[in-house]
C-alpha positions in Angstrom: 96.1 120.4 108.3 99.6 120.1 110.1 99.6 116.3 112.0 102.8 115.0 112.9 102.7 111.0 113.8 105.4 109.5 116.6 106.4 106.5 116.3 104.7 105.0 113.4 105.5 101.1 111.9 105.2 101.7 107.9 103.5 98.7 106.4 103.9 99.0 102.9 105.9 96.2 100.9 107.2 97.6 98.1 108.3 100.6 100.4 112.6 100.5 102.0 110.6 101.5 104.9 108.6 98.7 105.5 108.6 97.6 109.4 110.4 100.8 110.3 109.4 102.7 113.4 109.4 106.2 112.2 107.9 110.1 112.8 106.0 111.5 110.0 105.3 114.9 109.2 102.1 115.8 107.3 101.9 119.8 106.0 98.7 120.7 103.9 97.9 116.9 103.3 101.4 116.3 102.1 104.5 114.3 103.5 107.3 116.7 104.0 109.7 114.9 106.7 110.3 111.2 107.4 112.8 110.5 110.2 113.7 108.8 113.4 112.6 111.5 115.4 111.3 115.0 114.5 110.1 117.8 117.5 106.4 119.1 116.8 106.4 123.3 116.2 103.2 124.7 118.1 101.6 124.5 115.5 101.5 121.1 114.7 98.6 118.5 115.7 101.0 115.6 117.5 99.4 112.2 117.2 100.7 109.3 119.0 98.8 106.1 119.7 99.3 102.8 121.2 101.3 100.3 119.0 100.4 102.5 116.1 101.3 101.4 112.6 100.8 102.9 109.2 99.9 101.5 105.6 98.9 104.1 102.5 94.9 104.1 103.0 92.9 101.0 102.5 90.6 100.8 99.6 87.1 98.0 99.6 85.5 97.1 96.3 82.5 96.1 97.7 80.5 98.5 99.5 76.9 99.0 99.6 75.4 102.2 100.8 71.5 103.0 101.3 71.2 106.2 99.4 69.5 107.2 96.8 66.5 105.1 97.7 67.3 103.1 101.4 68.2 105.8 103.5 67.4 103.9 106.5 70.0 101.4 105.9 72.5 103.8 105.5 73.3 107.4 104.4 76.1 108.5 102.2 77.6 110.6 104.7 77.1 107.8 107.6 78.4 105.3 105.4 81.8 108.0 104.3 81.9 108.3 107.8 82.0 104.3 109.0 84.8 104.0 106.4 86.9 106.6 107.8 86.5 105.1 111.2 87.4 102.0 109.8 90.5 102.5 108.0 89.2 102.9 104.1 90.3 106.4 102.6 88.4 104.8 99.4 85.8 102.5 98.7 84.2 101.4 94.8 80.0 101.8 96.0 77.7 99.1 94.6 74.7 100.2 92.7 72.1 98.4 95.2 70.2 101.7 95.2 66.8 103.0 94.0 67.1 104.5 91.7 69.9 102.0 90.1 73.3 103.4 89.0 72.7 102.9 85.5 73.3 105.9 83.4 75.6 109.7 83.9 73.1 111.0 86.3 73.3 108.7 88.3 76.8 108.4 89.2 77.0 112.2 89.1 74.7 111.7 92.0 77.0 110.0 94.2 80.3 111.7 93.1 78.7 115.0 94.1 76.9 114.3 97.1 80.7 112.9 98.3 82.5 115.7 97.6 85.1 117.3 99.9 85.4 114.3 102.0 88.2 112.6 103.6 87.0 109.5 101.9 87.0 108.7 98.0 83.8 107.6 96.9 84.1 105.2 93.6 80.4 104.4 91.9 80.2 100.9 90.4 77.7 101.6 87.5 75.2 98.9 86.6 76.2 96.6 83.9 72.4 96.4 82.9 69.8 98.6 82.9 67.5 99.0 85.9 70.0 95.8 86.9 67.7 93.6 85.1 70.0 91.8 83.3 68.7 92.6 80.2 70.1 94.9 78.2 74.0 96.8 78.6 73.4 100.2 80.6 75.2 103.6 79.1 79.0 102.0 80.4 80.9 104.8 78.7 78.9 107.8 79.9 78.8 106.3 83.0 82.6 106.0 82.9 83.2 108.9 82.2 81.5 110.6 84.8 83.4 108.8 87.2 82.1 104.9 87.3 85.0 102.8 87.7 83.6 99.3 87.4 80.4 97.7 85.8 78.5 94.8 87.6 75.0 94.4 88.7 75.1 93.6 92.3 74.4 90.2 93.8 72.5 89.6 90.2 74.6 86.8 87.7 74.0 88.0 84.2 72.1 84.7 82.9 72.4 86.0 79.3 75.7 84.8 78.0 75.8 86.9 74.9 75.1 89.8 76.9 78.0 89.1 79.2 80.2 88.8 75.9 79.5 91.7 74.4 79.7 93.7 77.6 83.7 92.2 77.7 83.9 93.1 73.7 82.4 96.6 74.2 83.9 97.9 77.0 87.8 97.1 75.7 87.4 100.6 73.7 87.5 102.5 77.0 89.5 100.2 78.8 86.7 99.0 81.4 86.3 96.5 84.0 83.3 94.1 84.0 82.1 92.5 87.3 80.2 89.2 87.1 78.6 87.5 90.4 79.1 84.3 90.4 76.3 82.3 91.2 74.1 80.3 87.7 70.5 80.8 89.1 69.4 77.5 87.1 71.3 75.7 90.0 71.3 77.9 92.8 67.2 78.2 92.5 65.9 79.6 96.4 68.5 78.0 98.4 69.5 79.7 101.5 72.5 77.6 102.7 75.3 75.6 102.0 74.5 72.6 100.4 76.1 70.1 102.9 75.5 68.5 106.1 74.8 71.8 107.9 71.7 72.5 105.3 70.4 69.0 105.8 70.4 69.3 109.5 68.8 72.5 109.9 66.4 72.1 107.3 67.3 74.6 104.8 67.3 74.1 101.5 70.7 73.7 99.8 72.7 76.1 97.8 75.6 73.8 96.4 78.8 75.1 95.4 78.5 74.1 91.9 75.9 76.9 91.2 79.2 79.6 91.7 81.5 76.5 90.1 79.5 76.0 86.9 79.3 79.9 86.5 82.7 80.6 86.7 83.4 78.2 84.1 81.0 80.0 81.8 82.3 83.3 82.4 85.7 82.4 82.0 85.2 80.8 78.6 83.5 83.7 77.5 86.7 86.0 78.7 88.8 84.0 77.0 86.6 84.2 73.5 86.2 87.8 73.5 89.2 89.1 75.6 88.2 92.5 78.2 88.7 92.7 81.8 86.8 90.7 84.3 86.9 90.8 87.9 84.6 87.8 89.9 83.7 89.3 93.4 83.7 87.5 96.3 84.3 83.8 95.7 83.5 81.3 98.5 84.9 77.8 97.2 88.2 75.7 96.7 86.7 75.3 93.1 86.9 78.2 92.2 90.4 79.1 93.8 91.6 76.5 91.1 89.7 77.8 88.1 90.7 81.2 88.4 94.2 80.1 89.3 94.1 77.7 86.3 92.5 80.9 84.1 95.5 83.1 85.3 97.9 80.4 84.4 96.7 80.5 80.8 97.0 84.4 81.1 93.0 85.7 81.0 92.7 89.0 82.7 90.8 88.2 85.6 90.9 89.0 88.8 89.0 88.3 91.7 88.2 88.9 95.8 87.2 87.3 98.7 85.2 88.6 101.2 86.4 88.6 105.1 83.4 86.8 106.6 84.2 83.8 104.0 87.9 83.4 105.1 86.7 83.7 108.9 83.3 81.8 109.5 81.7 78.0 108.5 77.9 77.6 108.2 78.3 76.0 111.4 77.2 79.8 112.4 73.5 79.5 111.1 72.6 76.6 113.9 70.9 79.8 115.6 68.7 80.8 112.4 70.4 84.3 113.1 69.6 86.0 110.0 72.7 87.9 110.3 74.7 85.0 108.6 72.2 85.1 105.9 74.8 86.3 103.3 75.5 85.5 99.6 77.3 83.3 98.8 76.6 81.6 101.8 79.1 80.8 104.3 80.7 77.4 102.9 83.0 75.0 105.3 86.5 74.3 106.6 87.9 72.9 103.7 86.9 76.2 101.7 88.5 78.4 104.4 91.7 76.8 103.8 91.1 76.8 100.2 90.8 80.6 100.3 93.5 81.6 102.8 95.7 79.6 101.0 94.7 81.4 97.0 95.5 84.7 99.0 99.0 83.3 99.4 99.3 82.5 96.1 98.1 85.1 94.1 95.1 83.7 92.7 92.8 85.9 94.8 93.3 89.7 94.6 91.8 91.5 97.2 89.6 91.0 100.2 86.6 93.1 100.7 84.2 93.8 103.5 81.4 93.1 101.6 79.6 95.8 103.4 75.8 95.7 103.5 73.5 97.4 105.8 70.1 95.7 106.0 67.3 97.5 108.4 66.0 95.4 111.0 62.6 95.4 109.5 64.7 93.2 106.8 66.9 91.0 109.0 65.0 90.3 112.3 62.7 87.8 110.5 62.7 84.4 110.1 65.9 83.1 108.3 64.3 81.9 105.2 62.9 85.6 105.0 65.7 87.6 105.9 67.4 89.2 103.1 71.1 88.7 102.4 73.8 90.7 103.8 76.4 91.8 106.6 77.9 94.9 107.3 81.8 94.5 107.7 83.4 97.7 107.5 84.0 97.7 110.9 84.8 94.6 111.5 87.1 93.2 108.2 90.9 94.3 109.4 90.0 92.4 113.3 88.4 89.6 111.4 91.3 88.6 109.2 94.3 90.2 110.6 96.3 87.1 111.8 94.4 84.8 109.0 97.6 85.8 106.8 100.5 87.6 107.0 99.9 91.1 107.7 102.1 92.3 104.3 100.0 90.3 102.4 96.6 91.1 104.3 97.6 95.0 103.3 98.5 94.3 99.4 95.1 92.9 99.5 93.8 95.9 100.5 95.6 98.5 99.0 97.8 98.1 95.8 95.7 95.3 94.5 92.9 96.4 94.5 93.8 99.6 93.4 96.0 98.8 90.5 92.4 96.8 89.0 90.3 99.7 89.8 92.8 101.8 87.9 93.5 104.2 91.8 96.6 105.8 93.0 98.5 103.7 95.6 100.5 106.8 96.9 103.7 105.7 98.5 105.0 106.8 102.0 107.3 108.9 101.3 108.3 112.6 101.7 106.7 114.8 99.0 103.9 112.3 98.5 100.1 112.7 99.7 99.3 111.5 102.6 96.7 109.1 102.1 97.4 106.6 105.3 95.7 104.4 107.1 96.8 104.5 111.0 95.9 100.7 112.7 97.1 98.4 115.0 96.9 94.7 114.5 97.6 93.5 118.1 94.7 95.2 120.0 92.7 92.0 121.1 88.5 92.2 121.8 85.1 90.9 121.2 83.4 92.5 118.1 79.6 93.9 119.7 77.6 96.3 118.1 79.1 99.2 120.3 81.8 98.9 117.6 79.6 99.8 114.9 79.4 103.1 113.7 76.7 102.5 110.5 72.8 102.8 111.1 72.1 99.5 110.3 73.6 96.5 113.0 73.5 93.5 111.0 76.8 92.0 111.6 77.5 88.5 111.2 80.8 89.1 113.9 78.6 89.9 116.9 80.4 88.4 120.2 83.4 87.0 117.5 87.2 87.5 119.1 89.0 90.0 117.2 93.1 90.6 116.5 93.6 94.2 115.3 91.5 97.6 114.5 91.9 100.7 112.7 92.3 104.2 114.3 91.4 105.9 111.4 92.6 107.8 108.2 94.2 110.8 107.2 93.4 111.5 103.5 92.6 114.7 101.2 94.1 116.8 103.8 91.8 116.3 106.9 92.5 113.8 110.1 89.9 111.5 111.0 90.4 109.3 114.1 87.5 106.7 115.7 86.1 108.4 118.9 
């Protein structure tokens, strides 16, 4: 593949190059020439698009995909697909599946059925078996096959000592245990934000303190037994200030936020869309601001799409039925570009993340891969499903005003650009 790009903006912060208009030269999936201007051989694929900037390839830690299992919701190669079209050249898949990503198999499974695609597809094994949350799974054969992460998905690990030992056990390979944060003793079967919005509408209250109190717990129990623990998507000020307050006392933790909580209240269920159903729920103002403003200061990571595809069979019900869940691919670059600045909104979704995963951040520069993601954040619209490229349609940005979109990628040697 032979692509050269005209008059790209590099976004990259650690990079001299950053907010320089350049043309790039792509041979065989590698950079060869960066300059001001550079004339395109016959041979050469010339791409050259609208206010088009350039960042090294966007990578989401929290994807969920049907298959094995829920193929209707969504296919691998759909879902590989979407993320192109989107801007991800990677993305870490959570083990929401049937059967559960819980042993070698498993993740073999998904490595091989991603092969030889533009996009990187990164299991997230289960922490527990069968995601039960009872005993460990097989972490370091699981690892080793090419798991990067353990967690069970939107499923706390009640069992402190379990959580423990999984931080004690999985220092002798270097791994990296997710824990959602939510104590089910508190959060029982609420279904929105404890608050006046709940009381209103008549739904029963999930408070804040259910992620709070867990938090707590899990950070005690980091700081006991040491390891690596990464808390996926937070939703409250609270817990901007205990991980910042954990951080401060140097525990390795990390953490991410997901774009619908830095974008939307739960002012949004007053419809009883089951689209907004998501977990955690959305929380208010004061949270937003809470959120945006941990991004700025390093206490939050990365942001994610939280990506979840939910049939219709699953989501047009009524509200207290529907199960939780968005997709965002499409939608997470429009939804928070102009939330924060757009260096920082790119860290967030490249070298962060990465460096906790334990990915390559390739640099743009000659001699380098060319893993880019090509975007524009000025392009303004109104998200509909007509932008959404996965089977499933459940998005909770439906009719929302959006800043920004991706293009597409160009990563392990092959061009993929959004029809």
């Amino acid at each position: 593949m032979n692509v050269l790009l005209k008059s790209a903006t590099i976004v990259q912060s650690n990079n001299p190059l950053n907010g320089k208009t350049r043309d790039l030269l792509i041979e065989n999936g590698v950079i060869t020439k960066i300059d001001s201007s550079i004339n395109a051989e016959k041979n050469i694929k010339v791409i050259e698009l609208e206010n088009m900037h350039i960042s090294s390839g966007w990578f989401d830690s929290s994807v969920s995909f049907g298959e094995p299992g829920y193929e209707e919701r969504e296919t691998i190669n759909n879902g590989l697909r979407t993320a192109a079209y989107s801007g991800f050249t990677s993305v870490a898949v959570n083990p929401n599946t049937n059967p559960k990503i819980d042993n070698k198999a498993t993740v073999e499974f998904l490595k091989n059925k991603s092969s030889n695609n533009a996009v990187n597809l990164h299991p997230i094994g289960n922490l527990t078996m069968n995601g039960e949350g009872n005993d460990l799974a097989e972490l370091f054969d699981m690892q080793t096959s090419g798991a990067i992460a353990f967690g069970d998905y939107k499923r706390s690990i009640s069992n402190a000592n379990l959580l423990k030992v999984a931080l004690q056990y999985a220092q002798n390979f270097n791994g990296l245990i997710l824990s959602f944060p939510q104590d089910n003793s508190i959060a029982r079967d609420g279904l929105a934000n404890e608050g006046e919005n709940s009381t209103l509408l008549g739904l029963k209250g999930l408070p804040a303190l259910a992620e709070e109190l867990q938090i707590v717990r899990d950070l005690f129990l980091l700081e006991y037994s040491g390891g690596k623990l990464h808390i996926p998507t937070i939703s409250t000020a609270k817990s901007v200030s205990l991980i910042k307050d954990a951080k401060a006392k140097g525990l390795d933790v990390t953490c991410s936020v997901s774009a619908h909580h830095l974008r939307l209240t739960d002012e949004e269920l007053h419809g009883f869309n089951g689209n907004t159903k998501v977990s955690p729920p959305l929380r208010t103002k004061k949270d937003i601001k809470a959120l945006i403003k941990g991004l700025e200061n390093g206490t939050i990571d990365m942001i994610t799409s939280d990506h979840n595809p939910i049939d219709i069979e699953h989501k047009k019900v009524e509200f207290n039925n529907a199960k939780s869940g968005t997709v965002g691919l499409e939608s997470l670059f429009g939804a928070v570009n102009g939330a924060i600045d757009l260096n920082l909104f790119i860290d967030c979704l490249t070298i962060n993340p990465k460096s906790r995963f334990g990915l390559q951040n390739y640099s743009i520069q000659e001699g380098e891969p060319a893993d880019l993601t090509l975007f524009t954040p000025k392009d303004q619209y109104t998200f509909s499903e007509s932008e959404i490229s996965s089977t499933s349609k459940n998005t909770i940005f439906n009719g929302k005003k959006m800043i920004g979109k991706a293009y597409g990628i160009i990563a392990n040697n092959q061009l993929i650009l959004k029809p």
